[in-house]
C-alpha positions as CSV (number, residue, x, y, z in Angstrom):
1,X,-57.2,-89.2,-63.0
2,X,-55.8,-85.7,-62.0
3,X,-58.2,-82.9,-62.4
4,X,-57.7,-80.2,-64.8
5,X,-56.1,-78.2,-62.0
6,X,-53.7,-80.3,-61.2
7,X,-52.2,-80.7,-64.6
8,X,-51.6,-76.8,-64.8
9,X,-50.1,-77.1,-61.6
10,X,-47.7,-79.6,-62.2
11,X,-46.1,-76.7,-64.9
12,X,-45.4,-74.9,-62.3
13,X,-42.4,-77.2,-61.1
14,X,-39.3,-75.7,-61.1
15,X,-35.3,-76.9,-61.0
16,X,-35.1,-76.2,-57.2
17,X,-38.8,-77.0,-55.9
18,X,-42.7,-77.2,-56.5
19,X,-44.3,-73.3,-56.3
20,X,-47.8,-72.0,-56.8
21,X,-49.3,-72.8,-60.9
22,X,-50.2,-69.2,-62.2
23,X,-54.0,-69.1,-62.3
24,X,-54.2,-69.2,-66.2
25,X,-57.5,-69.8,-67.9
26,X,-57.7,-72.8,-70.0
27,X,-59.7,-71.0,-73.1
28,X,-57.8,-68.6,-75.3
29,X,-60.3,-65.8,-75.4
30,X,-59.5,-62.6,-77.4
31,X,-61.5,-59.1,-76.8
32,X,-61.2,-55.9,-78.2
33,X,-63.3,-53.1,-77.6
34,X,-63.6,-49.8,-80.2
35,X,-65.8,-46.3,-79.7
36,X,-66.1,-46.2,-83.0
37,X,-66.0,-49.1,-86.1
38,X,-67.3,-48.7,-89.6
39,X,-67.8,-51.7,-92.0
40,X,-68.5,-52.3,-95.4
41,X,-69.7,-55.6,-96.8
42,X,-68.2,-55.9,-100.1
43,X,-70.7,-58.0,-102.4
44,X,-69.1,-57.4,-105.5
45,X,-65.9,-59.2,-106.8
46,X,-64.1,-56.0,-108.2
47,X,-61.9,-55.9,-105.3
48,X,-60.1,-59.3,-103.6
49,X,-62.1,-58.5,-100.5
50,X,-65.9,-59.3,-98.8
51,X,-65.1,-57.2,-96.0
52,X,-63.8,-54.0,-94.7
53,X,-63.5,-53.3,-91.5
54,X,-62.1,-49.7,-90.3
55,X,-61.8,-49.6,-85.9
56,X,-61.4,-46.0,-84.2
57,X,-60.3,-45.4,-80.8
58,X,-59.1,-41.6,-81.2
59,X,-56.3,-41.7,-83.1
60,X,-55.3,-45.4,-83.3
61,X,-56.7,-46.7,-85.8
62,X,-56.8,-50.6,-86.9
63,X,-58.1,-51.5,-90.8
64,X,-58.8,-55.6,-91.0
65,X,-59.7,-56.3,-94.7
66,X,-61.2,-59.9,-95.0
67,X,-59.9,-62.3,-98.0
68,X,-62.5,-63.4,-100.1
69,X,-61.2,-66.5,-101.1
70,X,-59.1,-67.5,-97.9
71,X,-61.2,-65.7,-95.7
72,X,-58.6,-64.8,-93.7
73,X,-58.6,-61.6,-92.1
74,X,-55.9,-59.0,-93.0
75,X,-54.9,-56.1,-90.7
76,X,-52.8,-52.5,-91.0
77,X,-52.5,-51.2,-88.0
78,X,-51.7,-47.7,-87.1
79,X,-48.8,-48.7,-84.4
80,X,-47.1,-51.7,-83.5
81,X,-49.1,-52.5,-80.1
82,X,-52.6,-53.1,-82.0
83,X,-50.6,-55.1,-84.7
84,X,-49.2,-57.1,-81.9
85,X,-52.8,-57.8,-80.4
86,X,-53.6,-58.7,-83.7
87,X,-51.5,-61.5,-84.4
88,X,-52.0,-62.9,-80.7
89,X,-55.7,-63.3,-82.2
90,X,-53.9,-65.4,-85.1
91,X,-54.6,-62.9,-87.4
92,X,-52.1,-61.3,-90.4
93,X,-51.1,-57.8,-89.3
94,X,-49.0,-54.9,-90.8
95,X,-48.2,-51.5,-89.5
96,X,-48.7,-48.3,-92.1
97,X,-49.6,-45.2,-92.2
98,X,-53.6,-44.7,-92.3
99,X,-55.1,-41.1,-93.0
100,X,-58.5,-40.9,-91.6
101,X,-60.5,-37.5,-92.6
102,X,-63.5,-36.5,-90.5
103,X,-66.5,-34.4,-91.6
104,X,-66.7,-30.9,-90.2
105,X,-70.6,-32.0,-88.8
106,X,-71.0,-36.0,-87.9
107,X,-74.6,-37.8,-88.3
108,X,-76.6,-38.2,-91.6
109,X,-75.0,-37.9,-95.2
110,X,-71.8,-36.9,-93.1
111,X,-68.2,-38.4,-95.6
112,X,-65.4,-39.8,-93.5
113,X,-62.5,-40.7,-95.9
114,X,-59.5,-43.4,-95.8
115,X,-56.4,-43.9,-97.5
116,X,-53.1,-46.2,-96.4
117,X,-50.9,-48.5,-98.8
118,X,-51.0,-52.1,-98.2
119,X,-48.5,-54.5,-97.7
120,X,-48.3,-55.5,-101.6
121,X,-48.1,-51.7,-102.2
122,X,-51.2,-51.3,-103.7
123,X,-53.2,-48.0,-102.6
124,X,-56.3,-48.1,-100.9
125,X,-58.7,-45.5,-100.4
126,X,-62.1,-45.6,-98.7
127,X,-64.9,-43.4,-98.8
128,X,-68.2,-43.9,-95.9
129,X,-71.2,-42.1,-96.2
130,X,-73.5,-42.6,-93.3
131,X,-76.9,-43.1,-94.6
132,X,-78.6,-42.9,-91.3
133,X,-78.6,-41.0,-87.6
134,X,-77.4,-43.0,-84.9
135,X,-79.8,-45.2,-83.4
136,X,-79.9,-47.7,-80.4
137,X,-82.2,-50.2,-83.0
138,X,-79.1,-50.4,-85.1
139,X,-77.2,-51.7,-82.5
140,X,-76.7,-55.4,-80.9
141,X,-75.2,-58.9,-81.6
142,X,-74.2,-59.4,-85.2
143,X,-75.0,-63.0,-86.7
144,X,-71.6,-64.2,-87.9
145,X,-72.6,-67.5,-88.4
146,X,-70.1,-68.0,-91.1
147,X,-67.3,-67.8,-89.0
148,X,-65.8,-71.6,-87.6
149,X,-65.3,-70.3,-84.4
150,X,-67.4,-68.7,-81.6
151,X,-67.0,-64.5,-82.5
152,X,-69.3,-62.0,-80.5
153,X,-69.7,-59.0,-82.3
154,X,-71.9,-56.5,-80.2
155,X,-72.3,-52.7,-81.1
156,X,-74.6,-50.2,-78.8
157,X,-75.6,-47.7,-81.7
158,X,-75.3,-47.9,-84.9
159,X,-76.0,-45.9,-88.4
160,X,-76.4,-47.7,-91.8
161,X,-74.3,-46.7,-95.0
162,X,-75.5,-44.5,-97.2
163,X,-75.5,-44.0,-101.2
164,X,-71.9,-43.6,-102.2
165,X,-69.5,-45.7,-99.9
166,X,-67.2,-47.3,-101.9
167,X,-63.6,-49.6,-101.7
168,X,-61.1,-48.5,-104.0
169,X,-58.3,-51.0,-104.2
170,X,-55.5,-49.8,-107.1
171,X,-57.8,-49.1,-109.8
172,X,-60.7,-51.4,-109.0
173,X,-63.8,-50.3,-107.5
174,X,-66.9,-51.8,-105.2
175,X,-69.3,-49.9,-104.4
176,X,-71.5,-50.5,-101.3
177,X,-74.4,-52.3,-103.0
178,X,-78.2,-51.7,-101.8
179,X,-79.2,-53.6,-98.0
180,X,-82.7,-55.0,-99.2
181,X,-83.3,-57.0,-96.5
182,X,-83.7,-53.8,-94.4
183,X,-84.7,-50.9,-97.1
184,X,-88.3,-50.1,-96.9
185,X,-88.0,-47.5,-100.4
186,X,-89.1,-44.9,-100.4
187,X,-88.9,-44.0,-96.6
188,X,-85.6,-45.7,-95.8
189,X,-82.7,-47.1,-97.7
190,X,-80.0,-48.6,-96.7
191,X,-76.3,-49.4,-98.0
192,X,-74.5,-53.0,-97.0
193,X,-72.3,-50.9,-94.3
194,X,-72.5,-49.6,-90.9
195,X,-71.0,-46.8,-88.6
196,X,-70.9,-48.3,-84.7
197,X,-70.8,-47.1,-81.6
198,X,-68.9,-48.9,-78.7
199,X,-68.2,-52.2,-80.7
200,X,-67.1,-55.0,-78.5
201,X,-65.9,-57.9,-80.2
202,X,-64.9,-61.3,-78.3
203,X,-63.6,-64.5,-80.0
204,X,-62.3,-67.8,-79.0
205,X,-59.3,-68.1,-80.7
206,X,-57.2,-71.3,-82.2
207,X,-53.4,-71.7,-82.5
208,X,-51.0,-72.4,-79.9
209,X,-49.6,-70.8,-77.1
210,X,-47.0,-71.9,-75.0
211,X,-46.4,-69.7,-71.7
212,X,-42.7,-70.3,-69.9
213,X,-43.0,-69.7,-66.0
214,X,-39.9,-67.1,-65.2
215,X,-40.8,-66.5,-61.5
216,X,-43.2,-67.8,-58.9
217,X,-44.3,-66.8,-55.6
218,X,-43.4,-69.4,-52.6
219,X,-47.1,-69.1,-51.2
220,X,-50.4,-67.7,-52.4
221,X,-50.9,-64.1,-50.5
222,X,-52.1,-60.7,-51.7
223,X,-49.4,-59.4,-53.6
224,X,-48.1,-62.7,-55.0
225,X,-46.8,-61.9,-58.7
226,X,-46.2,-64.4,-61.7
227,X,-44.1,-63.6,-64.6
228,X,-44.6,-65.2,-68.1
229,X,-43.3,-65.0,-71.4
230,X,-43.1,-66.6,-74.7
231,X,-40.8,-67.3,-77.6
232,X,-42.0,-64.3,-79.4
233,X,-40.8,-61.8,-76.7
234,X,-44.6,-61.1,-75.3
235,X,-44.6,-61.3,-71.5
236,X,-47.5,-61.5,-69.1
237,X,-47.4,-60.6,-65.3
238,X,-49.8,-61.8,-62.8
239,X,-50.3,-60.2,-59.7
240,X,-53.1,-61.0,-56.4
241,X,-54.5,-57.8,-56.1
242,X,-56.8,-58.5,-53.4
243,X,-57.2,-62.5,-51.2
244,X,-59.8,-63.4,-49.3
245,X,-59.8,-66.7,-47.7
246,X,-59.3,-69.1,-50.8
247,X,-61.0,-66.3,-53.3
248,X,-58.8,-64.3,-55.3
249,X,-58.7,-61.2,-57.5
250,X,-55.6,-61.0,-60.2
251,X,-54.5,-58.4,-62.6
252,X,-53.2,-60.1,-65.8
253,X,-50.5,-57.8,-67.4
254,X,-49.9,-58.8,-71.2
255,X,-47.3,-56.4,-72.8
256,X,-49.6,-56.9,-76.3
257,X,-52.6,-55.2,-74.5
258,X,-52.5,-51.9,-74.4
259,X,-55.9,-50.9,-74.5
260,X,-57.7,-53.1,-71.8
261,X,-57.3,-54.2,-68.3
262,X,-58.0,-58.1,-67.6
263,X,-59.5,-58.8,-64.3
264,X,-59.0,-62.8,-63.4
265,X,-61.3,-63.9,-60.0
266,X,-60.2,-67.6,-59.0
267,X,-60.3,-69.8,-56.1
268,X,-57.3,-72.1,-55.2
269,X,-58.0,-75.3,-53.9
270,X,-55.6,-77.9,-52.8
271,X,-54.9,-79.3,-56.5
272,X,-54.9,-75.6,-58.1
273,X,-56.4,-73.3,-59.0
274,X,-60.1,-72.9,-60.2
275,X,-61.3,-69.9,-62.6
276,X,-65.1,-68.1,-61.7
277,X,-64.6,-64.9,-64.4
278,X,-62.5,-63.1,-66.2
279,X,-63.5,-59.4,-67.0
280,X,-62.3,-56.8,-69.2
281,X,-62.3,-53.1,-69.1
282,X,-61.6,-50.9,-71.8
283,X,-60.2,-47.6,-70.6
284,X,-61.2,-47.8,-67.3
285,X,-64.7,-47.7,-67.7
286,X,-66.9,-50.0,-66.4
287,X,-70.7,-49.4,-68.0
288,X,-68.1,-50.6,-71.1
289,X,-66.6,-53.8,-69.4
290,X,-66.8,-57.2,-70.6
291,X,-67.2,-60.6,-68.4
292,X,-67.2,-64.2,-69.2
293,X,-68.1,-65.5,-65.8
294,X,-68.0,-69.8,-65.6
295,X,-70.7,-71.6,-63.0
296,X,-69.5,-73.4,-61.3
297,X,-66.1,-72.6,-61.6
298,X,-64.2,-73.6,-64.6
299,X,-61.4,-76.7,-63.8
300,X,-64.0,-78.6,-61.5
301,X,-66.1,-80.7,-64.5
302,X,-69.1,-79.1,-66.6
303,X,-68.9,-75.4,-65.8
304,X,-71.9,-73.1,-67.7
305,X,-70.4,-69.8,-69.2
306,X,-72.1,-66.9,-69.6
307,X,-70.5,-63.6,-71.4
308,X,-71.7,-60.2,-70.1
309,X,-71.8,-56.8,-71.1
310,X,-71.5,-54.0,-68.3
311,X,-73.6,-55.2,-65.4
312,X,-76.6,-57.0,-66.9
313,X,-76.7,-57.2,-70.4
314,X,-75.7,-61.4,-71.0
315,X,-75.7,-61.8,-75.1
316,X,-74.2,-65.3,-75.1
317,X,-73.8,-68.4,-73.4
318,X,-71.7,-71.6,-73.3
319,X,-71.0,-75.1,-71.8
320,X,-67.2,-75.9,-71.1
321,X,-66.5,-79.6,-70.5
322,X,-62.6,-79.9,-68.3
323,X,-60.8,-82.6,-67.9
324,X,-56.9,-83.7,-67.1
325,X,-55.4,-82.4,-70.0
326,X,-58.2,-80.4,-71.8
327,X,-60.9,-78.0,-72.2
328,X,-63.9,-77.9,-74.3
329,X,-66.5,-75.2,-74.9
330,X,-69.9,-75.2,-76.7
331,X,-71.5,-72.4,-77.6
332,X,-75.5,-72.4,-76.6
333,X,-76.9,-69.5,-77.2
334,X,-78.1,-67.4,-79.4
335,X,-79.6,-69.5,-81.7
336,X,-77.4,-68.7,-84.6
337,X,-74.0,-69.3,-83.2
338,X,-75.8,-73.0,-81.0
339,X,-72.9,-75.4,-81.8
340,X,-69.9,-73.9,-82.7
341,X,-67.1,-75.8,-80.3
342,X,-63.7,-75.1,-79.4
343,X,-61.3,-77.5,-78.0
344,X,-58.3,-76.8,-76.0
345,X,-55.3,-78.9,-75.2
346,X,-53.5,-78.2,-72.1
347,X,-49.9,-79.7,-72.4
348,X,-47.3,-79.0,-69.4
349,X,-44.0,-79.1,-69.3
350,X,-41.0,-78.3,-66.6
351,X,-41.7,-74.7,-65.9
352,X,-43.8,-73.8,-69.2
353,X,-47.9,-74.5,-69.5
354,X,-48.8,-74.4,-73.8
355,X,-52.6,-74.2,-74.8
356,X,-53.4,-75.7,-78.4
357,X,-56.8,-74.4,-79.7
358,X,-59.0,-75.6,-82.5
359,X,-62.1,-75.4,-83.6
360,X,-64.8,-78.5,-82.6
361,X,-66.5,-80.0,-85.4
């Protein structure tokens, strides 16, 4: 049976002869990274929502209202790039007009204030009131253990909602309802909503995507370049930064990413290639960087997956199972999210590779 490897190698075949497979990781893994996210959990059934989520970097903006019934996850973007990495997550996406209005002084009882139009044309507006000063005990993993497939929320600071937040969709109102669980009354009360600091979230993500191989290198050497693209116009460029021996580093250029850099490190071995980590830095700046580094490397069997914020800080782990024609990862840790699989089909073709993702029940 031909190794994992092998199979994404043999896409790599082309009209005139056999070149080097572009070293493309078999999981579909989606990161964003935000200095600033605000979220309200909608408990009341005024609105057609559970959840608002507002992300902030500067002034790009991205609003993802979550459906309560479908539970599908709605976004209006501020520009069409963010919209774009939105949908390559499989998500709905729109761009509008958002008008965000800061307080004159930020921290406790500060108002930050939202309006846009969705796509049905009904008017939104959005008021958050923090309840709270920033604090590093507000901050970690969140427990989305609803969601079917493996999300990492993780937020350094964060400040609860206070007394008054409130989604106005059209004419109907929810207002942020009291966070028992947490309020000790009188001394601290708390509002189902939250004001972050550096919110990194990472998801593996279902659907299909099917890569067409445009150009190839003849040999693997620094400097080596891959292009890519796809049916919906994205296009990805791969490029050796750096080779040493069989060990290299690659810069993977995808035209929907605007706000990241993706670092792949991969060895290539006589039937392909094999992937040790993938890391991502937002804005050039590493003490914000995300890595999801696979021991041993991922294509050569069972491979452990650990994800890794900045240097040292690992908040999640994973087994991935490779074979011929497939990937599977399990998620192991934390407790809450201990189960929840995804399975990926690797399917190759003359000169394309597609990935088919789905959840793992």
């Amino acid at each position: 049976m031909r190794s994992l490897a092998t199979t994404i190698l043999l896409a790599a075949l082309t009209a005139s002869a056999q070149k080097p497979a572009p070293p493309i990781t078999p999981v579909q893994i989606s990161y964003r990274y935000w200095p600033e996210q605000f979220v309200q959990f909608v408990t009341g059934t005024e609105t057609p929502y559970s959840m608002l989520e507002f992300d902030v970097d500067q002034k790009t903006y991205d609003l993802v209202l979550t459906d309560r019934a479908t539970k599908k996850r709605i976004h209006y973007a501020s520009d069409e790039t963010i919209a774009a990495q939105d949908r390559v997550s499989g998500d709905e996406a729109y761009v509008t007009k958002v008008l965000f209005e800061r307080p004159e002084n930020a921290g406790k009882d500060a108002t930050y204030n939202l309006r846009t139009v969705l796509h049905d044309n009904s008017p939104l507006e959005w008021r958050f009131i923090q309840g709270s000063e920033m604090m590093e005990q507000g901050g970690g993993l969140s427990k989305l253990a609803e969601i079917p497939v493996p999300v990492l929320a993780y937020r350094e600071q964060s400040a609860v909602a206070g007394d008054g937040t409130a989604l106005v969709v059209g004419k109907a109102v929810s207002p942020a309802e009291m966070w028992t669980e947490i309020s000790k009354p009188p001394y601290f009360v708390a509002w189902r909503g939250a004001y972050s600091i550096s919110a990194t979230t990472v998801s593996l993500v279902p659907g299909k995507q099917t890569w067409k191989i445009d150009s190839a290198p003849d040999t693997i050497a620094s400097g080596a370049v891959w292009k890519l693209s796809n049916d919906a116009g994205r296009t990805r460029t791969l490029t050796i930064k750096k080779l040493d021996g069989a060990n290299a580093t690659i810069l993977d250029q995808d035209s929907a990413v605007s706000t990241y850099s993706r670092i792949v490190t991969a060895t290539t071995t006589p039937t392909g290639w094999q992937i040790n980590s993938v890391h991502y830095i937002p804005h050039d700046e590493e003490k914000h960087a995300f890595t999801v580094s696979f021991t041993p490397a991922l294509g050569s069997g069972t491979s452990t997956a650990d994800f890794v914020l900045g240097k040292k800080n690992k908040i999640a782990t994973a087994t991935v199972e490779t074979a011929a024609t497939s990937s599977n990862l399990t998620m192991k840790s934390p407790d809450w999210i201990k189960g929840k699989a995804i399975s990926t089909q690797i399917i190759p073709s003359d000169g394309a590779v597609t990935l088919v993702s789905m959840p793992k029940k």
